[in-house]
DRENTORKOL-3810 file (N, C-alpha, C; in nm, 4 decimals):
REM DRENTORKOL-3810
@n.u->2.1585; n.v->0.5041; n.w->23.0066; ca.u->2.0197; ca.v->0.5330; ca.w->22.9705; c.u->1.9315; c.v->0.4186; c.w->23.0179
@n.u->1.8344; n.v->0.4187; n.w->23.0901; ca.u->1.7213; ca.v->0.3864; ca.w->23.0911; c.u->1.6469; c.v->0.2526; c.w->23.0023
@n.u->1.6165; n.v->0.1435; n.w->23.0182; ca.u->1.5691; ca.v->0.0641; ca.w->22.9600; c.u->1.4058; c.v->0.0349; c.w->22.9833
@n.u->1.3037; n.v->0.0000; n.w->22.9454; ca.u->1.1908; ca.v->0.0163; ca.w->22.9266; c.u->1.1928; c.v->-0.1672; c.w->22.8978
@n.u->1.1383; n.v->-0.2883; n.w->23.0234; ca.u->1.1399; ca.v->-0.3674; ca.w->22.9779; c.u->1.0109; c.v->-0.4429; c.w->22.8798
@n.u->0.8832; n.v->-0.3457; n.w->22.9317; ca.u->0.7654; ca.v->-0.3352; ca.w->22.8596; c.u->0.7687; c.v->-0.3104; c.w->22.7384
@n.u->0.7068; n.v->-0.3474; n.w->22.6517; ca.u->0.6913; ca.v->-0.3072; ca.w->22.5007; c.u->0.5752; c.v->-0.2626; c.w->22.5015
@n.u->0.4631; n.v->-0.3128; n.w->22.5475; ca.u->0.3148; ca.v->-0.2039; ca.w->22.5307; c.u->0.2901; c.v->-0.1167; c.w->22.6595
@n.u->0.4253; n.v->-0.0765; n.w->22.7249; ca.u->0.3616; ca.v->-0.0146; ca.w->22.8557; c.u->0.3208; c.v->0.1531; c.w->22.8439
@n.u->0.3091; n.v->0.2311; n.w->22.7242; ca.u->0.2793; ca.v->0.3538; ca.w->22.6783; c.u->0.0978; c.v->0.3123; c.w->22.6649
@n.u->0.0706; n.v->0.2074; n.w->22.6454; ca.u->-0.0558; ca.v->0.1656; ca.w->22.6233; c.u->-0.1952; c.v->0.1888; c.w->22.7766
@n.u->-0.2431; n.v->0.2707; n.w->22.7909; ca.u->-0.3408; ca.v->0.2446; ca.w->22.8881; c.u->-0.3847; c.v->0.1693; c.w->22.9039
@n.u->-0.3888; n.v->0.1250; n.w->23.0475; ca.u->-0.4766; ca.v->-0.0500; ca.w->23.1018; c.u->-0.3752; c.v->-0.1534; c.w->23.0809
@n.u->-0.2273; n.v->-0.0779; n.w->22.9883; ca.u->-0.1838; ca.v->-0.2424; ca.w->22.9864; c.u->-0.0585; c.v->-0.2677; c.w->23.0840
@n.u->-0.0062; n.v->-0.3347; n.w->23.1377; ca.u->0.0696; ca.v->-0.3646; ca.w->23.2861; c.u->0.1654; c.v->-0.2270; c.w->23.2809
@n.u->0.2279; n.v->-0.2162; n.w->23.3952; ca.u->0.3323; ca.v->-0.1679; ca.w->23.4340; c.u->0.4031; c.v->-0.1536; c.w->23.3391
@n.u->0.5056; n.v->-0.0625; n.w->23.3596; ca.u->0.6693; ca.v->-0.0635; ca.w->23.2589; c.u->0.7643; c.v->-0.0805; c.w->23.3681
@n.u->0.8514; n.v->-0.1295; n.w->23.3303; ca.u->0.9953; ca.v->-0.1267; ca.w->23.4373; c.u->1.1124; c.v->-0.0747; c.w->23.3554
@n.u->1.1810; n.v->0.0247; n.w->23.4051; ca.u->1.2810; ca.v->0.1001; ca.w->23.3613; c.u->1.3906; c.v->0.0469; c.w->23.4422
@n.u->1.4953; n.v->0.0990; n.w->23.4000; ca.u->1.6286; ca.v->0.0675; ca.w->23.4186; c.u->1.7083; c.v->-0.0707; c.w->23.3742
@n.u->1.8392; n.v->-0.0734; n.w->23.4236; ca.u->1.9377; ca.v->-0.0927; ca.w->23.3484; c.u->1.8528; c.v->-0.3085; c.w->23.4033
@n.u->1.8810; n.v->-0.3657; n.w->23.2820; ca.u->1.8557; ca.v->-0.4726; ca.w->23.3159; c.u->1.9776; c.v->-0.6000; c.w->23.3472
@n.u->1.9910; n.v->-0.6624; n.w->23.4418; ca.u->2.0707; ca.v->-0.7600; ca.w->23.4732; c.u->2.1282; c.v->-0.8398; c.w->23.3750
@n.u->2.2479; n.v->-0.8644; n.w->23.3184; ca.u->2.2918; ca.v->-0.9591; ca.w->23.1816; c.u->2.2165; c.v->-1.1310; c.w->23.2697
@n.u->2.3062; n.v->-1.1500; n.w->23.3919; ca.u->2.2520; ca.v->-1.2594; ca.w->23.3909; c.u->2.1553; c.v->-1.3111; c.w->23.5152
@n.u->2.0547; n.v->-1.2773; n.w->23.5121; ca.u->1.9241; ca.v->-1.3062; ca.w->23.5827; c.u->1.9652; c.v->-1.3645; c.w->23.7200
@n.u->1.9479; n.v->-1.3408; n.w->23.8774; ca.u->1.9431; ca.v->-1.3993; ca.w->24.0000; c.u->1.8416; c.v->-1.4088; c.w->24.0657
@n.u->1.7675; n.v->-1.4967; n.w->24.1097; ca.u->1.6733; ca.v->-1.4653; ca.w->24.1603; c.u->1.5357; c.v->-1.3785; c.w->24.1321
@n.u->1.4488; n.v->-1.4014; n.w->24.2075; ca.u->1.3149; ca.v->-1.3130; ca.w->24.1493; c.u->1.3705; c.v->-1.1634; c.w->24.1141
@n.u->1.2258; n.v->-1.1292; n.w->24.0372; ca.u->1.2439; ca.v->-0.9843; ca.w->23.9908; c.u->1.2945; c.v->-0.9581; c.w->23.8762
@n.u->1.3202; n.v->-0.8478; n.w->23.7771; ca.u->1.2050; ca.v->-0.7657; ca.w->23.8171; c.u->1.0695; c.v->-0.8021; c.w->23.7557
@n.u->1.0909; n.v->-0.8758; n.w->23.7288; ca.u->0.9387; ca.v->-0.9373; ca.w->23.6194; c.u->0.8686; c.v->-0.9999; c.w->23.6969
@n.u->0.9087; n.v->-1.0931; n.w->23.7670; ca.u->0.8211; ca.v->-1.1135; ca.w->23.8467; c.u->0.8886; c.v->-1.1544; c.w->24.0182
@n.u->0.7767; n.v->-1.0888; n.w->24.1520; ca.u->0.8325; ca.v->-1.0484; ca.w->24.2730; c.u->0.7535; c.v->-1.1068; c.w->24.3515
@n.u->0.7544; n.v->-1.1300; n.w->24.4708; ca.u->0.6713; ca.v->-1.0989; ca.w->24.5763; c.u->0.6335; c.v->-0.9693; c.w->24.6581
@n.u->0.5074; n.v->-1.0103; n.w->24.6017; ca.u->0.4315; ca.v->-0.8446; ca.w->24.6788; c.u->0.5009; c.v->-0.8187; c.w->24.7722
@n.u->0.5449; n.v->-0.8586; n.w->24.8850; ca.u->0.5664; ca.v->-0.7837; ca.w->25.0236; c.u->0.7475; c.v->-0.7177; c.w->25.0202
@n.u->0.8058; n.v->-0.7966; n.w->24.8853; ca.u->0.9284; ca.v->-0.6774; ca.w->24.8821; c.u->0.8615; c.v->-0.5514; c.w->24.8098
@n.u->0.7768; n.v->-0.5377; n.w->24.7487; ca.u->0.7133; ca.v->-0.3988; ca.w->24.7042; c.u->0.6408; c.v->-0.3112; c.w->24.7919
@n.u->0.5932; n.v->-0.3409; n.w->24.8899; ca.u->0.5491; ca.v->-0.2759; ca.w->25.0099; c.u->0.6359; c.v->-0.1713; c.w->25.0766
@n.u->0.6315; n.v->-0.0737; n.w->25.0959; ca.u->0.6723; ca.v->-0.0222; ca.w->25.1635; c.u->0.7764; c.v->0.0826; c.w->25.0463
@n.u->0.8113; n.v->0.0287; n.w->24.9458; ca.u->0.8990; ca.v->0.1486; ca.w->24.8540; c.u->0.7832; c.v->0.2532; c.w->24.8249
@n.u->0.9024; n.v->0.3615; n.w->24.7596; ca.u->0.8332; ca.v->0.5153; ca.w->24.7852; c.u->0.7691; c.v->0.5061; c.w->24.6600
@n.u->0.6795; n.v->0.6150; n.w->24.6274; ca.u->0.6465; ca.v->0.6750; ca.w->24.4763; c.u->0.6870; c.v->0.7827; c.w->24.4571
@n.u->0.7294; n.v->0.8503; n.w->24.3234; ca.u->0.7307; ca.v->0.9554; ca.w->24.3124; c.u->0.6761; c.v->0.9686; c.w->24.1602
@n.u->0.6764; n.v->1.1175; n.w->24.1231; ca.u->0.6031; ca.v->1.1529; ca.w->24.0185; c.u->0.7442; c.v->1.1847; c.w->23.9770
@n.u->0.6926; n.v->1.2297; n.w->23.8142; ca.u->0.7736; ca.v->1.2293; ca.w->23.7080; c.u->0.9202; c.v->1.2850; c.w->23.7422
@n.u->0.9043; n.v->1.4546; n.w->23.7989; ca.u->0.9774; ca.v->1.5315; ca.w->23.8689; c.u->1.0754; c.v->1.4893; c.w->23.9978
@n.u->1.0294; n.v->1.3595; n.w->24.0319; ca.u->1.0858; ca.v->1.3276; ca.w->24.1328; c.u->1.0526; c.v->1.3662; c.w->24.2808
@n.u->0.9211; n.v->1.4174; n.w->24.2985; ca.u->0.8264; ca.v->1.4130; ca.w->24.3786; c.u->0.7861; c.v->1.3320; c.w->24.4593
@n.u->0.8793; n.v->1.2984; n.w->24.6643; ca.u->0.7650; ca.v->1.2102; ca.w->24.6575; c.u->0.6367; c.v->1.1832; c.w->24.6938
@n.u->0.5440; n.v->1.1148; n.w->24.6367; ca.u->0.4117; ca.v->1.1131; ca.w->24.6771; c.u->0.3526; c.v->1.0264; c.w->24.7821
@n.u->0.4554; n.v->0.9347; n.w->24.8013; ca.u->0.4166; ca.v->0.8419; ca.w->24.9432; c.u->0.5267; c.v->0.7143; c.w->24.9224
@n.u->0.4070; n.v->0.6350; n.w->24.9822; ca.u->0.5211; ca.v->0.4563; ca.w->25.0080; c.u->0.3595; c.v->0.3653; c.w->24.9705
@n.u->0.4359; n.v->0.2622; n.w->24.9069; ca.u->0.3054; ca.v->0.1412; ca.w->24.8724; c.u->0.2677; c.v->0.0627; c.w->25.0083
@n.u->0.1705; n.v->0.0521; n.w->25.0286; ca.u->0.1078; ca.v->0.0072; ca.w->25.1663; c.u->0.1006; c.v->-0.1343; c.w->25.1526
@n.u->-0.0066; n.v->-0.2152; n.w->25.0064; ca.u->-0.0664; ca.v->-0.3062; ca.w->25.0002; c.u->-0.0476; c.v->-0.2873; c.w->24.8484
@n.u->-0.0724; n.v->-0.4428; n.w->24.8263; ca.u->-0.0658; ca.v->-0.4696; ca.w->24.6866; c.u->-0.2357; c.v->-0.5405; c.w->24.7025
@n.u->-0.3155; n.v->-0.4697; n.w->24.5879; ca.u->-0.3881; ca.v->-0.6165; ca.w->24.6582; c.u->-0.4542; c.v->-0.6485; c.w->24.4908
@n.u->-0.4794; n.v->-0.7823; n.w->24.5206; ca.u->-0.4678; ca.v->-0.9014; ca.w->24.3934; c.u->-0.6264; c.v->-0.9153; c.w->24.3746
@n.u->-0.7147; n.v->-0.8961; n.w->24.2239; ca.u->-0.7744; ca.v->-0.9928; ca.w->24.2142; c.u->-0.8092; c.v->-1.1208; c.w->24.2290
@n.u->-0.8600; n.v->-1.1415; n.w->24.3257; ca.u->-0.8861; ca.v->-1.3349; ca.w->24.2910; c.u->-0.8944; c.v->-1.3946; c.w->24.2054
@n.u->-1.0101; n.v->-1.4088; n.w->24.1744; ca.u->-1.0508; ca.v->-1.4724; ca.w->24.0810; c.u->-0.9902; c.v->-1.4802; c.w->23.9143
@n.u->-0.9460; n.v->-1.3626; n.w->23.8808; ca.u->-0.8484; ca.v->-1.3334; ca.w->23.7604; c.u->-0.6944; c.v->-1.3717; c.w->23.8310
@n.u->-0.6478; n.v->-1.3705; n.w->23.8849; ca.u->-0.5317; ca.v->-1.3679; ca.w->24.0032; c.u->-0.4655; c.v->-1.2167; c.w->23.8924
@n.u->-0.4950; n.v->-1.1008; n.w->23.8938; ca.u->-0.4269; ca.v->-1.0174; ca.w->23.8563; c.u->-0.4023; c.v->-0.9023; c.w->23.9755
@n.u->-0.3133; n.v->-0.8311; n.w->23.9182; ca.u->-0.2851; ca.v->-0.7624; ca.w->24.0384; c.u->-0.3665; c.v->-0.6190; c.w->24.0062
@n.u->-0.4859; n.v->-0.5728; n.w->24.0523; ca.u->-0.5317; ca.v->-0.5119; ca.w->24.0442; c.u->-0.5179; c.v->-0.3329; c.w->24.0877
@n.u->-0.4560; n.v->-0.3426; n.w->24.2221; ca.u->-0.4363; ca.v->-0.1910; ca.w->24.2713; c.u->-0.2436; c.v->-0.1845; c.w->24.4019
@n.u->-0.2122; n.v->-0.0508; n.w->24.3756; ca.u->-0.1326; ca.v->-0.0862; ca.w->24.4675; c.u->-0.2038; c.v->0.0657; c.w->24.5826
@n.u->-0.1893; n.v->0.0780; n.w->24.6998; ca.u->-0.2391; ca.v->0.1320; ca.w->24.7895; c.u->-0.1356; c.v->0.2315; c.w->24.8202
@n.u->-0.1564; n.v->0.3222; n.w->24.7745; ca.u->-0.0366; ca.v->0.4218; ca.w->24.8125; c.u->-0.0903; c.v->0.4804; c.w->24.9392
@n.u->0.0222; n.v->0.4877; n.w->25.0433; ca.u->0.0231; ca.v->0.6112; ca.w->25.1342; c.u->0.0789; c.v->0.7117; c.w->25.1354
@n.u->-0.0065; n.v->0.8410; n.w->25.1651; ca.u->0.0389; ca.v->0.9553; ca.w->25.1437; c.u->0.0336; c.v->1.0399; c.w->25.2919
@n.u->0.0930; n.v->1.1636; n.w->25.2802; ca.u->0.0484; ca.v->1.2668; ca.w->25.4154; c.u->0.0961; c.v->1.1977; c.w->25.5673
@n.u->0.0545; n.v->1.2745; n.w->25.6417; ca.u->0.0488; ca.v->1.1848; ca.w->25.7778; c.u->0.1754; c.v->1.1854; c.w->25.8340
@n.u->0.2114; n.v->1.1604; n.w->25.9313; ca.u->0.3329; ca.v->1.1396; ca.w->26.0155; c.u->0.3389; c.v->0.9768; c.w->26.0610
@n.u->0.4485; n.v->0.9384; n.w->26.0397; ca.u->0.4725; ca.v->0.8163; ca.w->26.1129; c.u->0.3515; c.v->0.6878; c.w->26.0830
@n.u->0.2474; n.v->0.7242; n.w->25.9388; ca.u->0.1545; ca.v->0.6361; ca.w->25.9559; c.u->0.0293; c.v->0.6779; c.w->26.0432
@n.u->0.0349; n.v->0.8224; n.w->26.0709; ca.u->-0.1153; ca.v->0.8513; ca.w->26.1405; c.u->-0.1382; c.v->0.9782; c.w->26.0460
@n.u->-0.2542; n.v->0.9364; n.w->26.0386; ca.u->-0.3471; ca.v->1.0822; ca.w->25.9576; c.u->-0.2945; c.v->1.0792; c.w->25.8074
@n.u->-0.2390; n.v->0.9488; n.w->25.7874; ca.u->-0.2464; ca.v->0.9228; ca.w->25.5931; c.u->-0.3936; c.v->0.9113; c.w->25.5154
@n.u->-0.3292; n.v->0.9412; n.w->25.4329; ca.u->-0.4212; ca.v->0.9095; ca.w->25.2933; c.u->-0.4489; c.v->0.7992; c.w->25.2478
@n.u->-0.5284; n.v->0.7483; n.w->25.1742; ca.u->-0.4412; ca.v->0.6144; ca.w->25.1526; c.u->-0.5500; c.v->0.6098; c.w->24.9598
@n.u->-0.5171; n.v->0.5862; n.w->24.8510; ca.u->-0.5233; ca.v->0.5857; ca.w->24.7270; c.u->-0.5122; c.v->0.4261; c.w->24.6750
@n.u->-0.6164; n.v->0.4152; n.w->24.5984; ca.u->-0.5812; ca.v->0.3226; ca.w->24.5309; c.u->-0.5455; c.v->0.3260; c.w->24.3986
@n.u->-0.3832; n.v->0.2930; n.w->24.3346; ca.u->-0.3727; ca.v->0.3025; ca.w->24.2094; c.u->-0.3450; c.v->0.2263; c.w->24.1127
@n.u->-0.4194; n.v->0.2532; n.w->24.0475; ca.u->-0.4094; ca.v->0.1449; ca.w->23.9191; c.u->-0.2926; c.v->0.0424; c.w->23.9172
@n.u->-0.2625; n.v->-0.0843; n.w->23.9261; ca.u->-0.1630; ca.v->-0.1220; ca.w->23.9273; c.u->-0.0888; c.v->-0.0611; c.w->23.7296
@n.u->-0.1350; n.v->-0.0574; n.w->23.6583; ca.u->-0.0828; ca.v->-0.0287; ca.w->23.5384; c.u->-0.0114; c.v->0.1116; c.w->23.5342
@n.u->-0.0858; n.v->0.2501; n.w->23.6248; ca.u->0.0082; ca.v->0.3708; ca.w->23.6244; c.u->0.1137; c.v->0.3721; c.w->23.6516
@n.u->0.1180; n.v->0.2729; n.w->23.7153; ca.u->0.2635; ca.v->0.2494; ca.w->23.7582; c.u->0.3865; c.v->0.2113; c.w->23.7074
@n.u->0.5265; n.v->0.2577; n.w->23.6959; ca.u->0.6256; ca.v->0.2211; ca.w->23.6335; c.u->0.7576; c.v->0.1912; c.w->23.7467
@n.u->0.8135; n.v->0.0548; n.w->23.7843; ca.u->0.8790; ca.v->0.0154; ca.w->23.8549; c.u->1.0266; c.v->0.1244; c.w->23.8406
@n.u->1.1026; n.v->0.1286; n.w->23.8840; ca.u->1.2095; ca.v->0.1991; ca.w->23.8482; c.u->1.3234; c.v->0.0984; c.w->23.9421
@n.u->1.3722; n.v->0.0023; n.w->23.8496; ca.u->1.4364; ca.v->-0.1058; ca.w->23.9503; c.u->1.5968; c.v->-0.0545; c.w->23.9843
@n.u->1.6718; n.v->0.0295; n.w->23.9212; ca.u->1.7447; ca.v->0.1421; ca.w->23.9706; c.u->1.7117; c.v->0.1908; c.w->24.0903
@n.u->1.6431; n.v->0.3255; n.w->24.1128; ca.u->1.6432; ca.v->0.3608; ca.w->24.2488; c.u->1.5635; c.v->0.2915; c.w->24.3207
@n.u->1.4770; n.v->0.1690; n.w->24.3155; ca.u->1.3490; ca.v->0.0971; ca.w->24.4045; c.u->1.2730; c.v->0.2035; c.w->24.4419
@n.u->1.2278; n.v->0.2648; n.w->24.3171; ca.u->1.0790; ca.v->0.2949; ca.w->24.3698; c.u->0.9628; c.v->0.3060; c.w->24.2542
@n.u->0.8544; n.v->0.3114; n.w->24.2970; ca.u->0.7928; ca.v->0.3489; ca.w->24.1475; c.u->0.7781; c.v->0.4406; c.w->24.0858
@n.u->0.7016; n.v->0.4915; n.w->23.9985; ca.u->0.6747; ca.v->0.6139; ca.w->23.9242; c.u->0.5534; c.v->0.6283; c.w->23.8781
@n.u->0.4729; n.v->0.7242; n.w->23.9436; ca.u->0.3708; ca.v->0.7661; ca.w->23.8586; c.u->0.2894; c.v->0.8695; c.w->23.8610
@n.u->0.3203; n.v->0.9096; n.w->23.7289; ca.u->0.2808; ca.v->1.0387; ca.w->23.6479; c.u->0.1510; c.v->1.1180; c.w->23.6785
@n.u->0.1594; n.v->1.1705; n.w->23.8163; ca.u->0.0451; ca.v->1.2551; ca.w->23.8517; c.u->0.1226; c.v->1.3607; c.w->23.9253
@n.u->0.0794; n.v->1.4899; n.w->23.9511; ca.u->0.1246; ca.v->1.5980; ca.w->24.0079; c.u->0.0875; c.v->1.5551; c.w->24.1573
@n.u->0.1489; n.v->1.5980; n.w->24.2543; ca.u->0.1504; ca.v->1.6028; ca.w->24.3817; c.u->-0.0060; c.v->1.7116; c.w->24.4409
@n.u->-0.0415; n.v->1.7693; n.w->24.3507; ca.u->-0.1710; ca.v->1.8387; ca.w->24.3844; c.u->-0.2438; c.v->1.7758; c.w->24.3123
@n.u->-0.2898; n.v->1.6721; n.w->24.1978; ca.u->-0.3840; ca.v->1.6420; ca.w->24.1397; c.u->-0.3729; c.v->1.4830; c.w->24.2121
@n.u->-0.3120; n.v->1.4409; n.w->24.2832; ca.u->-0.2810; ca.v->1.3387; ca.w->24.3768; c.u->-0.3586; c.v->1.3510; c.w->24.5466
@n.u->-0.3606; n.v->1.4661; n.w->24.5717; ca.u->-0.4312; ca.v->1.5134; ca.w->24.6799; c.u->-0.5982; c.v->1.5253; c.w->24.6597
@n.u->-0.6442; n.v->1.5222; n.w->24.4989; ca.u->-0.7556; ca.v->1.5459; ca.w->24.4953; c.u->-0.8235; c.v->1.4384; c.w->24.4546
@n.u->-0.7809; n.v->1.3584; n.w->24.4363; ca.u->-0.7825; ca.v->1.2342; ca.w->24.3837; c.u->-0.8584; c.v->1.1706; c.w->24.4721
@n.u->-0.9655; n.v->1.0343; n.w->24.4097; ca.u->-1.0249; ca.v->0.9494; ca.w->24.5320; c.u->-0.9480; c.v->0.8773; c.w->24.6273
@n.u->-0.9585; n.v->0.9328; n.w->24.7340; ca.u->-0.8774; ca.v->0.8385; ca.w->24.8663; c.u->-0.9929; c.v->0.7929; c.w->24.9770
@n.u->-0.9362; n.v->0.7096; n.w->25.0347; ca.u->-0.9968; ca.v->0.6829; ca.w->25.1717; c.u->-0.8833; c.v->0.6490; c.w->25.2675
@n.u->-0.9348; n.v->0.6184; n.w->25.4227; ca.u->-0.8793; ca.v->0.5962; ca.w->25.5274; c.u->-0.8253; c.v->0.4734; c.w->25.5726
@n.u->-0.7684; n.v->0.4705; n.w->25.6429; ca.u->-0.6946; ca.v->0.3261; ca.w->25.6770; c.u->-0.8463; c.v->0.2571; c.w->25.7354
@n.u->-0.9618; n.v->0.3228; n.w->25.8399; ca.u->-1.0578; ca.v->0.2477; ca.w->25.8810; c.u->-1.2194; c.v->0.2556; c.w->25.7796
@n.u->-1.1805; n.v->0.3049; n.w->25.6575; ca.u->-1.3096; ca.v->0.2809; ca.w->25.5975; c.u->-1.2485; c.v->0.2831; c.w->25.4564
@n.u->-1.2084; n.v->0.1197; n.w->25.4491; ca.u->-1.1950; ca.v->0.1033; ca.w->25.2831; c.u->-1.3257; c.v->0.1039; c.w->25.1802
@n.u->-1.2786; n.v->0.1534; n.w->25.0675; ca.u->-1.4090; ca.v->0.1412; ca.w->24.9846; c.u->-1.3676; c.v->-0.0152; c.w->24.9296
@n.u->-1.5149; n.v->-0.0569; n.w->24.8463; ca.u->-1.5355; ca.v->-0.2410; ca.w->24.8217; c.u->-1.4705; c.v->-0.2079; c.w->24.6938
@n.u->-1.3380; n.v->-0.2369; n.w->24.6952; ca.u->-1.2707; ca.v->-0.2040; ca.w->24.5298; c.u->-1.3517; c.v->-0.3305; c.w->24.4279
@n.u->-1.4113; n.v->-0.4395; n.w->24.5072; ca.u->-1.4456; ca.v->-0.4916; ca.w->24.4042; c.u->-1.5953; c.v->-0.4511; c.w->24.3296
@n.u->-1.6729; n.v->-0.3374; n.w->24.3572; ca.u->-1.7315; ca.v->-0.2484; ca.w->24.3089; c.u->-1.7043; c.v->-0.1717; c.w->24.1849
@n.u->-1.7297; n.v->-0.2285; n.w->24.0806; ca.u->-1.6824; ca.v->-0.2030; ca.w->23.9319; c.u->-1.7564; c.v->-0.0280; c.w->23.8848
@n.u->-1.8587; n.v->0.0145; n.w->23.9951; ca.u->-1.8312; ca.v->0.1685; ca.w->23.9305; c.u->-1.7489; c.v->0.2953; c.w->23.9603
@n.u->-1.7072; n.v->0.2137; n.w->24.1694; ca.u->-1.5642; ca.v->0.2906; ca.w->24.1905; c.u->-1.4434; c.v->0.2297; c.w->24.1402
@n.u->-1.4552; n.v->0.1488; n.w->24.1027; ca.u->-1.3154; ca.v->0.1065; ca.w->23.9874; c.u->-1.2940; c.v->0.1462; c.w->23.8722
@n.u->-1.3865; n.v->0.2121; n.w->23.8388; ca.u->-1.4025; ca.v->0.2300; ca.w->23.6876; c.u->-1.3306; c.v->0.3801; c.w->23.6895
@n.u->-1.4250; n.v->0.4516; n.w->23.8021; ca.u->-1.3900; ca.v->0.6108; ca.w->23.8207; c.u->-1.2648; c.v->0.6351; c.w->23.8489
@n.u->-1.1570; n.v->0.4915; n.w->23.9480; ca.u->-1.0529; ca.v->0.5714; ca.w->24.0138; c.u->-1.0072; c.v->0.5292; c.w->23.8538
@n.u->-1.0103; n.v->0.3985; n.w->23.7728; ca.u->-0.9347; ca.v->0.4122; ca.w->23.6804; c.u->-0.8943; c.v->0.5262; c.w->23.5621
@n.u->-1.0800; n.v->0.6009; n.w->23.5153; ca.u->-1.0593; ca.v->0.7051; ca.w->23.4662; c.u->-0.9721; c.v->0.8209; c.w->23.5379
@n.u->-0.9860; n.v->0.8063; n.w->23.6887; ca.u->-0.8960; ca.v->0.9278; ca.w->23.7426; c.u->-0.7481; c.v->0.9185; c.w->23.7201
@n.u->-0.6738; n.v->0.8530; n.w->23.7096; ca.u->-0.5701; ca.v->0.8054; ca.w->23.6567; c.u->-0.5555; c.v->0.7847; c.w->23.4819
@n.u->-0.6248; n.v->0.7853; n.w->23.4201; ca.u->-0.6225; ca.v->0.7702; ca.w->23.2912; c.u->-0.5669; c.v->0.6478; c.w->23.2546
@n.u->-0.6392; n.v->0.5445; n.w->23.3006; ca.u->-0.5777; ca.v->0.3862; ca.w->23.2539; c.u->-0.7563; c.v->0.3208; c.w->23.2463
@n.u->-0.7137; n.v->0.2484; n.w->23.1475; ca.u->-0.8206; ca.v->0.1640; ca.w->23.1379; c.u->-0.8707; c.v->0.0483; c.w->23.2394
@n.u->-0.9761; n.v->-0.0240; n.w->23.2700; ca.u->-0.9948; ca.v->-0.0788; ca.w->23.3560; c.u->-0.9268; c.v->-0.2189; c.w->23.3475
@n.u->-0.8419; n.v->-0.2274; n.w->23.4727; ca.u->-0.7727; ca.v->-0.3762; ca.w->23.4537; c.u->-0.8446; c.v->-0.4896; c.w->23.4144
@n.u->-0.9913; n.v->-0.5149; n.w->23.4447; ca.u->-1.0666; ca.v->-0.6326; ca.w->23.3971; c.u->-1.1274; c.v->-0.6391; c.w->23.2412
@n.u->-1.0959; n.v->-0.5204; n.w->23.1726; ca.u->-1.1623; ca.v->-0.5306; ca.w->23.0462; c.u->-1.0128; c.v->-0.6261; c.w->22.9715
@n.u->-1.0629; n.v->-0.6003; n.w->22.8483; ca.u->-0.9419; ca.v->-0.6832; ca.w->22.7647; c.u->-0.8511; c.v->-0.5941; c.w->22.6778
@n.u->-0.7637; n.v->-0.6267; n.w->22.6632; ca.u->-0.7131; ca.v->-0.4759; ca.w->22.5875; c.u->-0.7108; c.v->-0.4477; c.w->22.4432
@n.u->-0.7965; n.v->-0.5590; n.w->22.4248; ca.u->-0.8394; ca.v->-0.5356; ca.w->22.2304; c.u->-0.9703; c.v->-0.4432; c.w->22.2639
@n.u->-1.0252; n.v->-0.4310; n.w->22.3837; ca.u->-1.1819; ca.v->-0.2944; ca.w->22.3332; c.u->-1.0971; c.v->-0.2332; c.w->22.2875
END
């Protein structure tokens, strides 16, 4: 069975959960804490086991140094004519078993979802499209605090 290393990760807005079986004795990074660029490139899938793409980019608040969004790619062949999504880093649930993530959106409510293109990113640091993709996802906004 499945381990859940999060304790508030049922909580909206609040980090990630990581499932699976956990290591007795710890080697090296992970899963708690990684370098972005081994997370790049693993798949997503939804609950069902759906998959919905591969993580493109992690990309980090500055100034908070939090990790704010991961960039899913979707659609497309070979990397042409993708989608590209920004999601909440919190919808997300690591699944350190199979290496990939998880998150809980249908493969059609994923398509309708705010995306843009590999050549016209939106300014994520624009707090009223951050706010919206967060409501689109149903997570609270990573910069508030999680006592509102």
């Amino acid at each position: 069975m499945a381990t859940a290393f999060s304790e508030d990760a049922s909580l909206p807005g609040s980090r990630p959960a990581i499932v699976g079986t956990p290591r007795d004795i710890p080697e090296g990074p992970g899963p708690e804490v990684m370098a972005a660029s081994t997370l790049e490139g693993d798949e997503v899938v939804n609950g069902t086991g759906e998959n919905l793409g591969k993580i493109k980019e992690i990309m980090i608040d500055v100034p908070s140094g939090q990790v704010a969004y991961a960039v899913l790619s979707s659609g497309g062949l070979l990397g042409i004519g993708d989608k590209l999504f920004a999601i909440p880093w919190a919808a997300l649930t690591l699944d350190v078993e199979r290496k990939c993530f998880i998150l809980d959106v249908d493969a059609e409510r994923l398509k309708m979802a705010p995306g843009f293109d590999k050549d016209h990113w939106p300014s994520m640091a624009d707090t009223s499209w951050a706010s919206e993709v967060h409501a689109y996802y149903g997570q609270r906004n990573y910069w508030q605090s999680r006592d509102l």
